[in-house]
C-alpha positions in Angstrom: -9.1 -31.1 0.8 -8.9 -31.8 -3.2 -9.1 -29.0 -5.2 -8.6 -28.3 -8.9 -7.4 -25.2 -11.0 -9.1 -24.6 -14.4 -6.6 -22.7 -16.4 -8.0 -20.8 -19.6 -4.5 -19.6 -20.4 -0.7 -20.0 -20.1 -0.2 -16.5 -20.3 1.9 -14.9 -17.5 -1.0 -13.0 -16.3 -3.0 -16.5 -15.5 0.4 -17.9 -14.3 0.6 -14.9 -11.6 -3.3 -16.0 -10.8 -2.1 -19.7 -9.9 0.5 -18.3 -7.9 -1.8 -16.5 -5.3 -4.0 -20.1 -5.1 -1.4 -21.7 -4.9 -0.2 -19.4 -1.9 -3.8 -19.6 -0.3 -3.7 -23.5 -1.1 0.0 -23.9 1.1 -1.4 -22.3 4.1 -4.7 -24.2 4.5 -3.1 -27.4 3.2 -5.2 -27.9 0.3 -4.1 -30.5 -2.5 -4.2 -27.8 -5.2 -4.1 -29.8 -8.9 -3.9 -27.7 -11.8 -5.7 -28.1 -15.5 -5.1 -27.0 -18.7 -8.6 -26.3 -21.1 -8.0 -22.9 -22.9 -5.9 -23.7 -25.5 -7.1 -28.1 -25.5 -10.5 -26.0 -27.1 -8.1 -25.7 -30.4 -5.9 -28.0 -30.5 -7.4 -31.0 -29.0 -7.0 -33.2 -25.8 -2.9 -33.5 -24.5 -1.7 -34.9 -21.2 -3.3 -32.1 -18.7 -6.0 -30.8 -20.5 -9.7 -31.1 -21.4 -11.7 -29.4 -23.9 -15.9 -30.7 -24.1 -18.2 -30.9 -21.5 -18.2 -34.5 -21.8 -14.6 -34.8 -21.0 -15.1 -32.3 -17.9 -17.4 -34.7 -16.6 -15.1 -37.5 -16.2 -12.7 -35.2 -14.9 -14.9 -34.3 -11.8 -16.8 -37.7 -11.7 -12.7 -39.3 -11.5 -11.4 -36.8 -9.6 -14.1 -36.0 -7.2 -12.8 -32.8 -6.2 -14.0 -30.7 -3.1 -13.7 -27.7 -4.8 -13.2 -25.6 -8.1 -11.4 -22.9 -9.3 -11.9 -21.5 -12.7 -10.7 -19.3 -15.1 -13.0 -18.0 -17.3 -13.2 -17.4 -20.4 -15.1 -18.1 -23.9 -14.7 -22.0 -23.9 -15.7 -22.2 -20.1 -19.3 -21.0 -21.2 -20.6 -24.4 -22.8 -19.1 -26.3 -19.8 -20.3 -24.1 -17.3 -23.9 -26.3 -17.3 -21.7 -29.5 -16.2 -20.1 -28.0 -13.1 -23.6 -27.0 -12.3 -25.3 -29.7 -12.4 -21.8 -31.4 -10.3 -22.8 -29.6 -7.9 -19.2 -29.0 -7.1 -18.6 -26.3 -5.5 -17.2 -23.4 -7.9 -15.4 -20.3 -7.4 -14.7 -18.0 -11.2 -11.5 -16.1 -11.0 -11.8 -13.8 -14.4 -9.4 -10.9 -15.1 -11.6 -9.5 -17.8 -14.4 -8.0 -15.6 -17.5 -8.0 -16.2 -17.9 -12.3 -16.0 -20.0 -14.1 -18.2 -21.2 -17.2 -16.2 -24.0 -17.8 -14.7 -25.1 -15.9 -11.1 -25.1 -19.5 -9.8 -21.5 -19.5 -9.1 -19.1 -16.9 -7.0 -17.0 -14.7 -9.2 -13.9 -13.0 -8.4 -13.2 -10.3 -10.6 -11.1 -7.6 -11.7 -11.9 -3.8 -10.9 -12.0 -2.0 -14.3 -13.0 1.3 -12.2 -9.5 0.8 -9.9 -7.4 0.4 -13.0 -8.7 3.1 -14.7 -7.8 5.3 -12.1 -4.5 4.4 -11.8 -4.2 4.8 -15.5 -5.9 8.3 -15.3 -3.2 9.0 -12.5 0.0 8.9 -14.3 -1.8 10.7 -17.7 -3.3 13.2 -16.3 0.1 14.4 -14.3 0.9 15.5 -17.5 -1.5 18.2 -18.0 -2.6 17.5 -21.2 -5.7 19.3 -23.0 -6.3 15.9 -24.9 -6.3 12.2 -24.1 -7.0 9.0 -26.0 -8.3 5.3 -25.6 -6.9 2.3 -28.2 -9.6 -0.6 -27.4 -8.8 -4.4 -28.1 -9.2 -5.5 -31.3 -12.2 -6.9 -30.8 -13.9 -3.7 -29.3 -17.2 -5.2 -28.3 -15.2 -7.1 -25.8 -17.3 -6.6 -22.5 -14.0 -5.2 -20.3 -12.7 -3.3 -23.4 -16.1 -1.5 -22.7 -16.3 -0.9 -19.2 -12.4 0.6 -19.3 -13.2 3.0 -22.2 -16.7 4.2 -20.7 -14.7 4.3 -17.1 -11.9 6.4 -18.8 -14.1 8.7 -20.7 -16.1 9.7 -17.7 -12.3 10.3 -16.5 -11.1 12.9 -18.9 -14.8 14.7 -19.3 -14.2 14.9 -15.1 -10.6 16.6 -15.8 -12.1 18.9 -18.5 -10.2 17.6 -21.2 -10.8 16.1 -24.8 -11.1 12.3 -25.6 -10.4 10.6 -28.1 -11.0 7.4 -29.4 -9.7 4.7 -31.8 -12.5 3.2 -33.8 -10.9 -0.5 -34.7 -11.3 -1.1 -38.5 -8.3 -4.0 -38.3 -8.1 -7.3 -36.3 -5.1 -9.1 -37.4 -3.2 -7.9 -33.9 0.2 -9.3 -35.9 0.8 -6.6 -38.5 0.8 -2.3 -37.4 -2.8 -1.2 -38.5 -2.7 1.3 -40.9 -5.7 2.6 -39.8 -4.1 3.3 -36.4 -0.9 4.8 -37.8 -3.2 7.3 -39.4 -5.8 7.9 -36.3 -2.2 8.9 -34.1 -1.4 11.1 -36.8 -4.8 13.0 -36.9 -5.3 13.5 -33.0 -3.8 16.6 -31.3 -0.6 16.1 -29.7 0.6 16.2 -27.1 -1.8 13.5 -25.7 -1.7 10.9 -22.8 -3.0 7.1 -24.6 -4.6 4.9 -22.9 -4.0 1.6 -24.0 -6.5 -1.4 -22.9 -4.2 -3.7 -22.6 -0.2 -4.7 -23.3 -0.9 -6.1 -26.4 -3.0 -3.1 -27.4 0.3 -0.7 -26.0 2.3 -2.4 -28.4 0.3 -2.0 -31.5 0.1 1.9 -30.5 3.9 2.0 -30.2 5.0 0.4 -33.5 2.3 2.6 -35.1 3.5 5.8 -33.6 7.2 4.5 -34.8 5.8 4.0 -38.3 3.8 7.4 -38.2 6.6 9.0 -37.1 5.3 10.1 -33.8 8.3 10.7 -30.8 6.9 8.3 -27.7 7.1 9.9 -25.1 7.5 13.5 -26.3 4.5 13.5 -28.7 2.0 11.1 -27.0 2.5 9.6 -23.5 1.7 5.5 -23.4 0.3 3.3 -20.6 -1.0 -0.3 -21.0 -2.3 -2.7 -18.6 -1.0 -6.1 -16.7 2.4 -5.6 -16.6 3.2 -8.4 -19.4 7.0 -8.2 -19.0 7.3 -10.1 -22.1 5.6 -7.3 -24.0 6.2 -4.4 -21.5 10.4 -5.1 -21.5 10.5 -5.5 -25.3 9.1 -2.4 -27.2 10.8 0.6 -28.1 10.5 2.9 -25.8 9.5 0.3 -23.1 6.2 0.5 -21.9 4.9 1.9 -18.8 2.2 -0.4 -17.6 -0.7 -1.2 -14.4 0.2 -4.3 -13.1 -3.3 -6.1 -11.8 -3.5 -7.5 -9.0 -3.7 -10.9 -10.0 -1.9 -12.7 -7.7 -4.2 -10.9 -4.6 -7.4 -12.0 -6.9 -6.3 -15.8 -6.9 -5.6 -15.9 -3.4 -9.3 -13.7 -2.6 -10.5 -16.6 -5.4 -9.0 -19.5 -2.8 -10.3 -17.3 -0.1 -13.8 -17.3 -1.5 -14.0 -21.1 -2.2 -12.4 -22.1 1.1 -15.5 -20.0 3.1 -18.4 -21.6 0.0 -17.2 -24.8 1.7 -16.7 -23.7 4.9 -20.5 -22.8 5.1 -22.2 -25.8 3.8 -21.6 -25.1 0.1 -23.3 -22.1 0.2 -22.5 -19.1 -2.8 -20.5 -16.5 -1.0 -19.9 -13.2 -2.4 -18.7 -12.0 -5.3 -15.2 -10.2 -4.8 -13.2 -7.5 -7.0 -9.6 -7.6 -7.3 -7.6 -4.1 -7.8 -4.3 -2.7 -8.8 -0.8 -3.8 -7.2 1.3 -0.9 -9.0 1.7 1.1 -11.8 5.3 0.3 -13.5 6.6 3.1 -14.8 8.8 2.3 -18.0 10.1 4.7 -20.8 6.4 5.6 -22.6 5.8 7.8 -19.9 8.6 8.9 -18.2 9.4 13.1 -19.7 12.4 14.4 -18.5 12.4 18.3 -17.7 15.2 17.7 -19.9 15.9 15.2 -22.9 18.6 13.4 -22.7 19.1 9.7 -23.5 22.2 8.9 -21.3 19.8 9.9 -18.1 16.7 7.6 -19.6 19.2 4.6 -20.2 20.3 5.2 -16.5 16.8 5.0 -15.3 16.1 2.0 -16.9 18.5 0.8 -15.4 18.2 1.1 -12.4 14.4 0.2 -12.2 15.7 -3.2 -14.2 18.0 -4.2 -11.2 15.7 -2.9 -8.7 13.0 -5.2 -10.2 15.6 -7.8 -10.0 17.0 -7.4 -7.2 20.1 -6.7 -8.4 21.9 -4.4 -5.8 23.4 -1.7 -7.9 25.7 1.8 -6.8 25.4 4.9 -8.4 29.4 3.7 -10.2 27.6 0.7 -11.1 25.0 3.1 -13.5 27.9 5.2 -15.0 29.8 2.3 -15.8 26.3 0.8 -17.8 25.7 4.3 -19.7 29.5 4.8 -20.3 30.1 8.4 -18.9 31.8 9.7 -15.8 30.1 9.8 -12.8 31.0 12.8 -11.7 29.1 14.0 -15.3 26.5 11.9 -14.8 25.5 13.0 -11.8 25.5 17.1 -13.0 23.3 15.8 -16.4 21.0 13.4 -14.3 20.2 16.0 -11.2 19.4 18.5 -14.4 16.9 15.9 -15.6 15.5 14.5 -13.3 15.7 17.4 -10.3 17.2 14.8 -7.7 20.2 12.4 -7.4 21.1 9.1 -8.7 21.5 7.9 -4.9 17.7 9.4 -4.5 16.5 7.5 -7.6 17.7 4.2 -6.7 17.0 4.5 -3.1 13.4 5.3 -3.8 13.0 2.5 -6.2 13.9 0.0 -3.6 11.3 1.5 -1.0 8.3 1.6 -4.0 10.0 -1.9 -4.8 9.9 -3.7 -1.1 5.8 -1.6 -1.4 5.2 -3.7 -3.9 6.3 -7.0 -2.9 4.8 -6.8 0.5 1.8 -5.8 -1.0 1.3 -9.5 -2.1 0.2 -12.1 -0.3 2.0 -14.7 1.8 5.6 -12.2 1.1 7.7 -11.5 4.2 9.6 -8.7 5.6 12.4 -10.9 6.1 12.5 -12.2 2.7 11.1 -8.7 0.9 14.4 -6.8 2.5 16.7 -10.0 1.5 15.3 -9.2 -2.6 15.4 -5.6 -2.3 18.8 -5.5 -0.5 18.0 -4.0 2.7 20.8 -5.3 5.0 18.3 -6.6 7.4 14.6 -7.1 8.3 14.9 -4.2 11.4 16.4 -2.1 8.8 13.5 -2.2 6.5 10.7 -2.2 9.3 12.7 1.2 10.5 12.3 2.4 7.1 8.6 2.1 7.4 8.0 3.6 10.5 10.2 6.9 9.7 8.4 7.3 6.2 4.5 5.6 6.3 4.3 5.9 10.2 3.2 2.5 10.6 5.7 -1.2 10.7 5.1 -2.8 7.5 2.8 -5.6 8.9 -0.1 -2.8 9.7 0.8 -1.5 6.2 0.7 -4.7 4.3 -2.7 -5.1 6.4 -4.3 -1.9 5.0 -3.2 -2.6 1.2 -5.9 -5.4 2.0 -9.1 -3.7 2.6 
């Protein structure tokens, strides 16, 4: 079966998307072709790429595909009429819930309600009296919307105040001023919701230029996990990775069954959260102390990698004894370096299992278990279930 990939965007969000089709696409045997349009809208046609309706109409009148997949976005909406009227049957994978095509197609979309409440989870362990929201900087944007109304029902539920950051500056390239004095004026300490990475890092080189300690003063979580963005602020920023790569394959899902049925619309399908990733904007010590943070980074940066590290490999990367490091980190933290890394493997192999078409054989290989029985032990003694039934349950 011939099926093609609209991409809006190279970003590695949309790139984590393609992955899960591509995973779906494997299995059933599907020739899975990708295009390029989202960035063709601007700078014109290139090897891979379309940007009018008239040229998407050769594309599926040459192709003659069985099946699309699309990515939506603002340029999709004037050639949404042509796949129409293809009659090709379409499937709309959009991270930015709510969709904007037509009810004529199946949509696949992102659940701003789930990602809130993972957001809410990690602020609200703070115990803050006060909480705010940073909205893109285009703060009509329909998702921008549903995750501030979704997060302000939130806070009024945990009796707390909200705040908000009324956008007055679009150029996402230079630290607004405007923000640098909103984070001055609202109460601190406060847990910040920001919409997305992009906003997170705006907020954080404002709170460096106001002068505000991140994550003493205000606590900072974004969204999707953009490692180029989450892995390069200062502090690094704690972030709710989407699950993207489960919406793509639920995407592939969906169109397989469309066909499957006699080219029938099937239901629309939300995506969730894989994990929150907990990064430096959020991570308070009981007590301050730098060498400890640079050890947990660390070690969540060679977990992530699956770099196998020991608790002499940490002291040697923060330059201190271990003997010292251990004392300073337990006083911290309240548990051991051993502890930390041990559970950042576990929430590690969670994660990776979590997504699908992963393998307990190649999950403990990444995350250094020293066999696949070792990990499903691990499982039973701690979830009370082998991780296939677990993996199973992340599912529904």
């Amino acid at each position: 079966m011939n099926v093609l990939y609209l991409q809006s965007s190279l970003s590695e969000t949309n790139r984590r998307a393609l992955d899960g089709v591509r995973r779906f696409a494997a299995k059933a045997g599907w020739n899975l072709t990708a295009l390029h349009y989202g960035a063709a809208a601007k700078a014109g046609d290139r090897a891979g790429s379309f940007n009018t309706p008239r040229v998407l109409g050769d594309v599926l009148s040459g192709r003659n595909p069985d099946g699309c997949i699309v990515e939506d976005s603002v340029v999709w909406k004037r050639m949404a009429p042509v796949m129409e009227r293809s009659h090709v049957p379409c499937v709309v994978y959009d991270v930015q819930f709510p969709a904007s095509l037509s009810g004529s197609f199946t949509h696949v979309v992102c659940d701003n309600v789930a990602v809130v409440d993972a957001v809410a989870k990690e602020l609200f362990a703070f115990g803050f009296n006060d909480y705010a929201f940073v909205p893109h900087h285009e703060p009509m944007m329909a998702w921008s919307k549903a995750r501030e109304e979704a997060f302000r029902k939130a806070v009024s539920g945990h009796f707390a105040r909200f705040h908000v950051y009324h956008n007055t500056e679009r150029n996402v390239n230079v630290v607004s001023a405007g923000l640098v004095d909103w984070l001055r004026r609202i109460p601190r300490p406060c847990g910040l919701f920001a919409v997305n990475d992009q906003t997170g890092v705006r907020v954080l080189e404002a709170a460096a230029t106001a002068g505000i300690v991140v994550p003493t003063e205000i606590v900072v979580v974004g969204v999707d996990d953009d490692l180029s963005k989450c892995e390069t602020t200062v502090p690094t920023l704690t972030s709710v990775r989407i699950d993207v790569e489960g919406g793509g394959y639920a995407a592939a899902e969906a169109l397989d069954e469309y066909i499957r049925l006699g080219r029938k619309r099937v239901a629309d399908r939300l995506f969730g959260v894989a994990h929150l990733v907990r990064r430096a904007s959020s991570r308070q010590l009981q007590i301050p102390d730098s060498r400890v943070l640079s050890a947990l980074e660390f070690i969540r940066r060679s977990v992530q990698n699956g770099i196998g590290i020991s608790v002499e490999d940490v002291a040697k990367e923060v330059e201190m004894p271990l003997r010292t490091l251990h004392r300073r980190f337990l006083k911290a933290v309240g548990h051991t370096l051993g502890h930390e890394i041990r559970e950042m493997r576990f929430e590690q192999a969670k994660h990776q299992l979590a997504v699908p078409g992963s393998s307990v054989d190649s999950v403990a290989s990444f995350c250094g278990y020293d066999s696949a029985s070792t990990l499903r032990k691990l499982f039973d003694r701690r979830l009370g279930k082998p991780p296939s039934l677990w993996k199973k349950s992340m599912r529904h």
